[in-house]
N, CA, C and O atoms as a Tripos MOL2 file, in Angstrom:
@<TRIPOS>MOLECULE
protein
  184   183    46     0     0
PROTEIN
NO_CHARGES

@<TRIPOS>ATOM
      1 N          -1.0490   -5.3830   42.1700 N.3       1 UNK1
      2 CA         -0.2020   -6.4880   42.5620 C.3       1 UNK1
      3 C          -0.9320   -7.7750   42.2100 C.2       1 UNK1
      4 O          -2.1420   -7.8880   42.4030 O.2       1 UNK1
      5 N           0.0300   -9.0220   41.5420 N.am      2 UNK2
      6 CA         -0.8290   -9.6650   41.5410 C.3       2 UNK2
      7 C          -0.1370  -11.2860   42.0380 C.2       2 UNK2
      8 O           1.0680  -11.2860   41.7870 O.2       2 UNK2
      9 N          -0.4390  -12.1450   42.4410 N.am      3 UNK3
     10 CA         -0.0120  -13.4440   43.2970 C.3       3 UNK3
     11 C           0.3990  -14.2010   41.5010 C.2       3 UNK3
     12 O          -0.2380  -14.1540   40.4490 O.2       3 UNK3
     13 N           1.6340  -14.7900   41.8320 N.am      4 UNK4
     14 CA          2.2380  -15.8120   40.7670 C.3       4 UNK4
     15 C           1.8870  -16.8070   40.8960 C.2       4 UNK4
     16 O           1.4820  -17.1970   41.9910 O.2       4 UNK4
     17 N           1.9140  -17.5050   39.9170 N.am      5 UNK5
     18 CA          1.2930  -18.1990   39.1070 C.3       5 UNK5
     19 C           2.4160  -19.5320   39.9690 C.2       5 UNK5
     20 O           3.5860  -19.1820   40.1160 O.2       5 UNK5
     21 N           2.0770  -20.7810   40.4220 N.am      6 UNK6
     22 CA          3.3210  -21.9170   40.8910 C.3       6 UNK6
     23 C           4.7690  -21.4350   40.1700 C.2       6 UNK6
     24 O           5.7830  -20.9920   40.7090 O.2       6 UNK6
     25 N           4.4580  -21.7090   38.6340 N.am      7 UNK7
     26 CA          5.9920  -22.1110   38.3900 C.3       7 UNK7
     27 C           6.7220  -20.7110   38.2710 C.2       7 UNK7
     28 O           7.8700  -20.5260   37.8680 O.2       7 UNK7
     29 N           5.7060  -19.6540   38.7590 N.am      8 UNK8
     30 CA          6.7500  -18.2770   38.6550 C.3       8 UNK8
     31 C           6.7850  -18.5540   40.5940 C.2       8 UNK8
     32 O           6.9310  -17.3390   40.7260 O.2       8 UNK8
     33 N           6.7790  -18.9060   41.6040 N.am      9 UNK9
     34 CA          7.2050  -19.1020   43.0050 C.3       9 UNK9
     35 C           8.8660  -19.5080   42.7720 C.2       9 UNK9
     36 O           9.1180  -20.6890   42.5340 O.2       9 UNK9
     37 N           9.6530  -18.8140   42.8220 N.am     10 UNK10
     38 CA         10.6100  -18.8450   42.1620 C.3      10 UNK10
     39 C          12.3140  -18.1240   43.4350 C.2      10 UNK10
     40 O          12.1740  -16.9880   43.8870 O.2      10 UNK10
     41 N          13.1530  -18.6160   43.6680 N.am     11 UNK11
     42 CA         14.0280  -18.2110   44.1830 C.3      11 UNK11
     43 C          14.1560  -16.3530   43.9100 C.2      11 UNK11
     44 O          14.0200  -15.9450   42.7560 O.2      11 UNK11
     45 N          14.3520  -15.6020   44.7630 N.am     12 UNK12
     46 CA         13.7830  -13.7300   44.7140 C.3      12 UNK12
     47 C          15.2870  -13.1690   43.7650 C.2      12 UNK12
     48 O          15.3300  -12.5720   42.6890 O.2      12 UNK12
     49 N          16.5550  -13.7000   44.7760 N.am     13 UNK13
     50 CA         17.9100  -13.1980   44.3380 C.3      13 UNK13
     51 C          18.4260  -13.0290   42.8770 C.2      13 UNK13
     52 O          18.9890  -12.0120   42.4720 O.2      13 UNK13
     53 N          18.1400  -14.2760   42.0440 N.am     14 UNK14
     54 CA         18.7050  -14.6580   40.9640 C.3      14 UNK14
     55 C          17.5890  -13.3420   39.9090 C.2      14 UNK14
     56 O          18.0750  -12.7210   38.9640 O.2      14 UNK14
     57 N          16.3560  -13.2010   40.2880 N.am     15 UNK15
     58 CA         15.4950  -12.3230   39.6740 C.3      15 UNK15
     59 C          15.7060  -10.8180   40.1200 C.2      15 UNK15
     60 O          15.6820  -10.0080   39.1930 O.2      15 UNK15
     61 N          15.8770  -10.3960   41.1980 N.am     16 UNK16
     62 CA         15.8590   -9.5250   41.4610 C.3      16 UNK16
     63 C          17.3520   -8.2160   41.9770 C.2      16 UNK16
     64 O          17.5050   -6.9950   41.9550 O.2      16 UNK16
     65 N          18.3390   -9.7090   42.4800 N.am     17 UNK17
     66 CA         19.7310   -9.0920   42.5410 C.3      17 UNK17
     67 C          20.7360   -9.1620   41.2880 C.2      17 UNK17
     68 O          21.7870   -8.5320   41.1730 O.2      17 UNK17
     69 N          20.0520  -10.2690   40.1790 N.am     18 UNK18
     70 CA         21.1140  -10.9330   39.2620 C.3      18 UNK18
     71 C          21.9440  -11.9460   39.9260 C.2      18 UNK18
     72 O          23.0190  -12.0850   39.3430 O.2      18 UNK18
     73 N          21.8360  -12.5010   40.6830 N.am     19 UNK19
     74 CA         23.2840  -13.4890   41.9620 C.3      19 UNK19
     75 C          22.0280  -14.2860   42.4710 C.2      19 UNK19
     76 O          20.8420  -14.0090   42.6490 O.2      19 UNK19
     77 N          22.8360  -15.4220   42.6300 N.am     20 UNK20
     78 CA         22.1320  -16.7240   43.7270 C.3      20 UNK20
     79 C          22.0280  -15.9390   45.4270 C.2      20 UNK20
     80 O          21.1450  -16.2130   46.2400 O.2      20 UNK20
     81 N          23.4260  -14.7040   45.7120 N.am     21 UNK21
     82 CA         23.7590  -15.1590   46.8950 C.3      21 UNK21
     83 C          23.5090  -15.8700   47.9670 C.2      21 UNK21
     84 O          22.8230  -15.6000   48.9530 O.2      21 UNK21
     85 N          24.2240  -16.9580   47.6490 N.am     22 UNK22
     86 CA         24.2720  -18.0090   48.7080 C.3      22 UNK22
     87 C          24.4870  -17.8270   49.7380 C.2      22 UNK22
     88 O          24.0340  -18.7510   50.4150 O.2      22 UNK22
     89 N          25.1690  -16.7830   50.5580 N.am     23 UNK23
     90 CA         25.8520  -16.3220   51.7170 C.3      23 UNK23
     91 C          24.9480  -15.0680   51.9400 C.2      23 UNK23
     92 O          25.2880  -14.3320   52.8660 O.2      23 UNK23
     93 N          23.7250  -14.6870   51.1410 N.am     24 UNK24
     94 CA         23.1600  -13.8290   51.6730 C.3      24 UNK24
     95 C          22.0150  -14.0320   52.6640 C.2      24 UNK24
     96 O          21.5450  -15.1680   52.6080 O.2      24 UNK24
     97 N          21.4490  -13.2170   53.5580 N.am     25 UNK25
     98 CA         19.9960  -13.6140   54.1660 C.3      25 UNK25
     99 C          19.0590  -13.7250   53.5910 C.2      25 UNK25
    100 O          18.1060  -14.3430   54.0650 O.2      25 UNK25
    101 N          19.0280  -13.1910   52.4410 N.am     26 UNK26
    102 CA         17.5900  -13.3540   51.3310 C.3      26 UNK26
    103 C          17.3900  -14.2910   50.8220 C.2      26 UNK26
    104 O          16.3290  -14.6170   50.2900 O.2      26 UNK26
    105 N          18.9730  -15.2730   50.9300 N.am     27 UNK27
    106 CA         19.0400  -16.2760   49.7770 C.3      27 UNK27
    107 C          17.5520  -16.8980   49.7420 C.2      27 UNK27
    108 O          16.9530  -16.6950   48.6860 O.2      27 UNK27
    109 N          16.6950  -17.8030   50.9790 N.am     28 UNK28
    110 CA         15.6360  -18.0730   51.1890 C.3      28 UNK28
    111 C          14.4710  -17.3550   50.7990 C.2      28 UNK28
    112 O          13.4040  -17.7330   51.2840 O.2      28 UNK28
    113 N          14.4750  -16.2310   49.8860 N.am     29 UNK29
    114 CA         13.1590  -15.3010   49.8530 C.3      29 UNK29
    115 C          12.8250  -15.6800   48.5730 C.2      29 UNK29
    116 O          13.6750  -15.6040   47.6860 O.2      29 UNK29
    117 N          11.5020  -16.1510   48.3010 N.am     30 UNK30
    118 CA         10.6060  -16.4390   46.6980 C.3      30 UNK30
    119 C           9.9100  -15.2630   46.7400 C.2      30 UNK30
    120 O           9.4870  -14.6020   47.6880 O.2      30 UNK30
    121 N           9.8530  -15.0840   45.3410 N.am     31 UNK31
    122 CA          8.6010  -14.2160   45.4490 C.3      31 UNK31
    123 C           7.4420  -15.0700   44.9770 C.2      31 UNK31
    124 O           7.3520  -16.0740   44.2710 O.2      31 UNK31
    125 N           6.2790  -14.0150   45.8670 N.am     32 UNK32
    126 CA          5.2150  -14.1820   46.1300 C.3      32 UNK32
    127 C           3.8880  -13.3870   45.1880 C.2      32 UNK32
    128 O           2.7110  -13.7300   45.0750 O.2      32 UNK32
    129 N           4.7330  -12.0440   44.5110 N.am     33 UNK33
    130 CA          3.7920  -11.4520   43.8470 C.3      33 UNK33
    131 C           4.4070  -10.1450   43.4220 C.2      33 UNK33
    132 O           5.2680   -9.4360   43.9440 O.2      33 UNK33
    133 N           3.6630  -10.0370   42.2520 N.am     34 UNK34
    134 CA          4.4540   -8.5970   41.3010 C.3      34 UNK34
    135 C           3.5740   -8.0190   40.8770 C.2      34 UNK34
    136 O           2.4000   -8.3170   40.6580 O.2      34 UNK34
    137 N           4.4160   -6.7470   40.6940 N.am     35 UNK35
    138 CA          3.6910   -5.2930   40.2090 C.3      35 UNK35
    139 C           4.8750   -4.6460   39.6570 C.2      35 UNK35
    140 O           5.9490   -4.3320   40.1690 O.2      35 UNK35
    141 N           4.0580   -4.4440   37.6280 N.am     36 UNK36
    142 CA          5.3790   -4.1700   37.0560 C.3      36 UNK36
    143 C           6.9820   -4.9360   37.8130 C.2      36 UNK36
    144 O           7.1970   -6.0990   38.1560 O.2      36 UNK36
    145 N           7.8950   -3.6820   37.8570 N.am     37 UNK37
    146 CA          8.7040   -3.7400   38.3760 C.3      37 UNK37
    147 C           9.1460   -4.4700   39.8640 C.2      37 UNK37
    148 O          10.1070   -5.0810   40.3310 O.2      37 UNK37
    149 N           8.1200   -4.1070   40.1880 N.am     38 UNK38
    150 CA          8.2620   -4.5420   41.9690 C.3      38 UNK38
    151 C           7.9190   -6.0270   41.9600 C.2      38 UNK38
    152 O           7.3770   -6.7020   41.0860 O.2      38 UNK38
    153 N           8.4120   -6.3790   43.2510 N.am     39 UNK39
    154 CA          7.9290   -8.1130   43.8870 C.3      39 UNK39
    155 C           7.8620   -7.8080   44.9230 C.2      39 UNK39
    156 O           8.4080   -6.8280   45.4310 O.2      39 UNK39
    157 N           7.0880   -8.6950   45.5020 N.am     40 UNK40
    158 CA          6.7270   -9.1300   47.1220 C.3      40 UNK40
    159 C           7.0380  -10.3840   47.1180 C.2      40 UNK40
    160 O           6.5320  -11.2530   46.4070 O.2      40 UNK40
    161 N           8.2110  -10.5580   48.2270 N.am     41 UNK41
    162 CA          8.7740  -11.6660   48.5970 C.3      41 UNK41
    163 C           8.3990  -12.2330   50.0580 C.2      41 UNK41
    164 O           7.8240  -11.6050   50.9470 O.2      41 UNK41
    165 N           8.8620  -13.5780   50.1050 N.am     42 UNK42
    166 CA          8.6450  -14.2990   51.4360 C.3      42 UNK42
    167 C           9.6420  -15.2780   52.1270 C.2      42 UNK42
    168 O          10.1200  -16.2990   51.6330 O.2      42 UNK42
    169 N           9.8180  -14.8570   53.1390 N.am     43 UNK43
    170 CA         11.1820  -15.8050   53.6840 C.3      43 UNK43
    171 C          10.7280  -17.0400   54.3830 C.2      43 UNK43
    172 O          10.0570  -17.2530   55.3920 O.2      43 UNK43
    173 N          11.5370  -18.0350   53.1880 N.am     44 UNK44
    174 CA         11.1220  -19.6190   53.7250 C.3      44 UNK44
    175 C          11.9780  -20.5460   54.5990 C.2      44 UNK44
    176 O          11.8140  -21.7180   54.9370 O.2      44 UNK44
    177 N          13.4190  -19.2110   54.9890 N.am     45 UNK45
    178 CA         14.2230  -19.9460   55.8790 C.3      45 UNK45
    179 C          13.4710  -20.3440   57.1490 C.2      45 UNK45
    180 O          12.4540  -19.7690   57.5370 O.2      45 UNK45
    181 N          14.0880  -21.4310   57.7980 N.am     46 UNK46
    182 CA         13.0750  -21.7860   59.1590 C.3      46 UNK46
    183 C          13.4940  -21.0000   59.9470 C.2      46 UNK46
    184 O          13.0110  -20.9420   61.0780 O.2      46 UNK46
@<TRIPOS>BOND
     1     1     2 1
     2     2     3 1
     3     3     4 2
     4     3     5 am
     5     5     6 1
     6     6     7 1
     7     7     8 2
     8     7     9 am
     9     9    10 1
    10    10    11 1
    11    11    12 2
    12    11    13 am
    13    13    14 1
    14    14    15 1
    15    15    16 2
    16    15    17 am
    17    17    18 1
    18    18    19 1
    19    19    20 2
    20    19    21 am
    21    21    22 1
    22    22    23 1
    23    23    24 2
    24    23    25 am
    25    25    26 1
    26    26    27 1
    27    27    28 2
    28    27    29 am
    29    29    30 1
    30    30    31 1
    31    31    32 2
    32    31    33 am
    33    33    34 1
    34    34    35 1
    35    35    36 2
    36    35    37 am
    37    37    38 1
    38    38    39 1
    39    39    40 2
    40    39    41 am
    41    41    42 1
    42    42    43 1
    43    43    44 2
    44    43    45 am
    45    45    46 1
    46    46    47 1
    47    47    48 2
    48    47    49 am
    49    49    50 1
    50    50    51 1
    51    51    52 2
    52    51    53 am
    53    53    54 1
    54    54    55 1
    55    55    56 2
    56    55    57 am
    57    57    58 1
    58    58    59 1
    59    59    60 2
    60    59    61 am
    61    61    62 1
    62    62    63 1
    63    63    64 2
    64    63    65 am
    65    65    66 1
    66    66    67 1
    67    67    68 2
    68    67    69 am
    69    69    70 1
    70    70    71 1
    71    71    72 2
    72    71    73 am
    73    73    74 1
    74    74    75 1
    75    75    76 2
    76    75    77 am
    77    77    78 1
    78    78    79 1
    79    79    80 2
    80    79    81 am
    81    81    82 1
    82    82    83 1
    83    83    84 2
    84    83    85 am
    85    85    86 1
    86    86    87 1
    87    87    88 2
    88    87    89 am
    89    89    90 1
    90    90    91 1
    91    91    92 2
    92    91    93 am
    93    93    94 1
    94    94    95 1
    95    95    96 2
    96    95    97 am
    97    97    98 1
    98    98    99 1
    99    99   100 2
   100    99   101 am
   101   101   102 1
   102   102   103 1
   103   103   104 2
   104   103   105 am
   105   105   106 1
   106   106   107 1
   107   107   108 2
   108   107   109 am
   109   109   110 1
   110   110   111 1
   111   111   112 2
   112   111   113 am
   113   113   114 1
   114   114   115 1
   115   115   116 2
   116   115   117 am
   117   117   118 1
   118   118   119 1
   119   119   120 2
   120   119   121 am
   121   121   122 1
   122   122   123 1
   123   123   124 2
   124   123   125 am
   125   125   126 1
   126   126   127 1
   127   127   128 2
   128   127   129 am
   129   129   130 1
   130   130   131 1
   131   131   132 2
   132   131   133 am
   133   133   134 1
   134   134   135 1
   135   135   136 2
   136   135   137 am
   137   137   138 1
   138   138   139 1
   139   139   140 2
   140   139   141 am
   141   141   142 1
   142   142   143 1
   143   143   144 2
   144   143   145 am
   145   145   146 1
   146   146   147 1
   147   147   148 2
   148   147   149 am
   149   149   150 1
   150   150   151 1
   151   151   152 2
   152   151   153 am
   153   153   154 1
   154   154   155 1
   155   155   156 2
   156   155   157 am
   157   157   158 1
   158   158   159 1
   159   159   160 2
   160   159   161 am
   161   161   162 1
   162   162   163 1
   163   163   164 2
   164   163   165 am
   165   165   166 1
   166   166   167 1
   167   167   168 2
   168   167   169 am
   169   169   170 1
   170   170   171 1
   171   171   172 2
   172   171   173 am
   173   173   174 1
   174   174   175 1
   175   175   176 2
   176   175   177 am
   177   177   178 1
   178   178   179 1
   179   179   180 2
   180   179   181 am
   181   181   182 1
   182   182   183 1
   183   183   184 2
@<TRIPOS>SUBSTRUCTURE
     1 UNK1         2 RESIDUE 1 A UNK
     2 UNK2         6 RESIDUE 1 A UNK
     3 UNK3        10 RESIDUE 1 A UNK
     4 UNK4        14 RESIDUE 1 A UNK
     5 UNK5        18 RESIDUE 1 A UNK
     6 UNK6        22 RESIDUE 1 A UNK
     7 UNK7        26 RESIDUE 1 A UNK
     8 UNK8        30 RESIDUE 1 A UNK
     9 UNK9        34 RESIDUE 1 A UNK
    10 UNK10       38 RESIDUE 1 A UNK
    11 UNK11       42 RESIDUE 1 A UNK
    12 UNK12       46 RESIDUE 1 A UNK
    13 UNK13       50 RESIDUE 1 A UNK
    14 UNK14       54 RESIDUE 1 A UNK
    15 UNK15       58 RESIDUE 1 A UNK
    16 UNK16       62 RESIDUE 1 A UNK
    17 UNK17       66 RESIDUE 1 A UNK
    18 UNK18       70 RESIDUE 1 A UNK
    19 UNK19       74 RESIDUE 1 A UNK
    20 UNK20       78 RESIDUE 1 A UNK
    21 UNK21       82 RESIDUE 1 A UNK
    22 UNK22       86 RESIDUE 1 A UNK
    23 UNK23       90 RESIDUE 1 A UNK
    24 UNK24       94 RESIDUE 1 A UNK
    25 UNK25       98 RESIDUE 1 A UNK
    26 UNK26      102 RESIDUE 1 A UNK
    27 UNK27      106 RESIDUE 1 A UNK
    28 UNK28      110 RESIDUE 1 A UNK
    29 UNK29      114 RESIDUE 1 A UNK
    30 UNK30      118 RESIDUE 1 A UNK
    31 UNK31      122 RESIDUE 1 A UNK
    32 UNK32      126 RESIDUE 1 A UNK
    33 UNK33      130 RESIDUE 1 A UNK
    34 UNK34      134 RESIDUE 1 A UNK
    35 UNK35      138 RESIDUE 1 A UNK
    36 UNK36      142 RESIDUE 1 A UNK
    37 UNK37      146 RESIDUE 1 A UNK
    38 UNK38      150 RESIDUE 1 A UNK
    39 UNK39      154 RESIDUE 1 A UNK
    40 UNK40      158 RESIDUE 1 A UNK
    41 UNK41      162 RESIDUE 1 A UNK
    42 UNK42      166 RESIDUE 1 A UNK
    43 UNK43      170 RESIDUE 1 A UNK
    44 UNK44      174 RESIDUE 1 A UNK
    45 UNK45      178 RESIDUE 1 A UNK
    46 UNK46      182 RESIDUE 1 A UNK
């Protein structure tokens, strides 16, 4: 696993669902770090 780089801190959905969803609970989740395939995300809603 490895921690991204700033300009990959990046909205999770649009990368990982294909969709913004706006109306979803994730909408708030960046990721934080990848492996291959996988991410580790983080929720920045308050």
């Amino acid at each position: 696993m490895k921690i991204v780089a700033p300009q990959d801190f990046v909205r999770a959905n649009p990368i990982i669902a294909g969709t913004d969803g706006e109306d979803d609970r994730s909408y708030n989740w960046f990721i934080i770090g990848e492996s291959g395939s996988q991410s580790i995300t983080i929720d920045l809603a308050q």
